[in-house]
NUDREN-607673 format. One record per residue (C-alpha): residue number from 1; chain; y, z, x. Coordinates in steps of 0.25 Angstrom, whole numbers. Example, Ala and Ser with C-alpha at 12.3 -4.5 7.8 and 13.67 -1.06 7.14 Angstrom:
# NUDREN-607673
   pos   unit      yy      zz      xx
     1      A     -18      31      49
     2      A      -4      29      55
//
This chain:
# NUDREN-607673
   pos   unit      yy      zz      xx
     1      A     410     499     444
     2      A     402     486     441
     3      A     395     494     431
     4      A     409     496     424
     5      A     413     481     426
     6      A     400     476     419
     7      A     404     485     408
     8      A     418     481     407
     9      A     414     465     407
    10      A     403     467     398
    11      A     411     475     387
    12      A     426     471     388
    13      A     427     466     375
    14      A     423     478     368
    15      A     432     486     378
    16      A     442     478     374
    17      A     440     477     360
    18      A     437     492     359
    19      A     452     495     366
    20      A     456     484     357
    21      A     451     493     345
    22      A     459     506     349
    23      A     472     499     351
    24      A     470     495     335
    25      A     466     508     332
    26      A     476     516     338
    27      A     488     507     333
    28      A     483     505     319
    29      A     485     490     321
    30      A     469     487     316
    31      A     476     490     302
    32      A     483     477     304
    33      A     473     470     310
    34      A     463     474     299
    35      A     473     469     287
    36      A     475     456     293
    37      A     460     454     296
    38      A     459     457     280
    39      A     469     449     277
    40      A     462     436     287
    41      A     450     439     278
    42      A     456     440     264
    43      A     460     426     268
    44      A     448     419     273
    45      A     440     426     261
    46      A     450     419     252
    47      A     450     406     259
    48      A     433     406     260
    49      A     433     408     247
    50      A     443     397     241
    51      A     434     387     247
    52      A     421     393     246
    53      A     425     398     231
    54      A     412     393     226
    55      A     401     399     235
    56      A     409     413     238
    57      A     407     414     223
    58      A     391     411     223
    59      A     390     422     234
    60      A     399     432     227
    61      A     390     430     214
    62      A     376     430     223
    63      A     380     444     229
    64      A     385     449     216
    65      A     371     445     210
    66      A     363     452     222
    67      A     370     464     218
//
């Protein structure tokens, strides 16, 4: 029985994130979690580069280059 208490304190956030994980899974609701974390970085991509315009242009051009 301590055996299995060690377990559980040492792995309950991955319990809990894996029982998390079927919920999603079984209601189809990481659909919507998946469009709205693209959405979240669709706009911080367009914010980075609005005011890093210049050197996300320099990077683009490098890697084209290495290609």
């Amino acid at each position: 029985m301590e055996d299995f208490k060690n377990f559980l304190t040492k792995y309950w956030g991955a319990i809990v994130g894996g029982l998390i994980a079927i919920l999603l899974a079984c209601t189809g609701f990481y659909k919507l979690i998946l469009v709205v974390v693209l959405i979240v970085l669709g706009i911080w991509a367009g914010n980075y580069y609005q005011h890093n315009k210049d050197e996300v242009k320099e990077r683009i051009k490098k890697f084209i280059d290495k290609m």
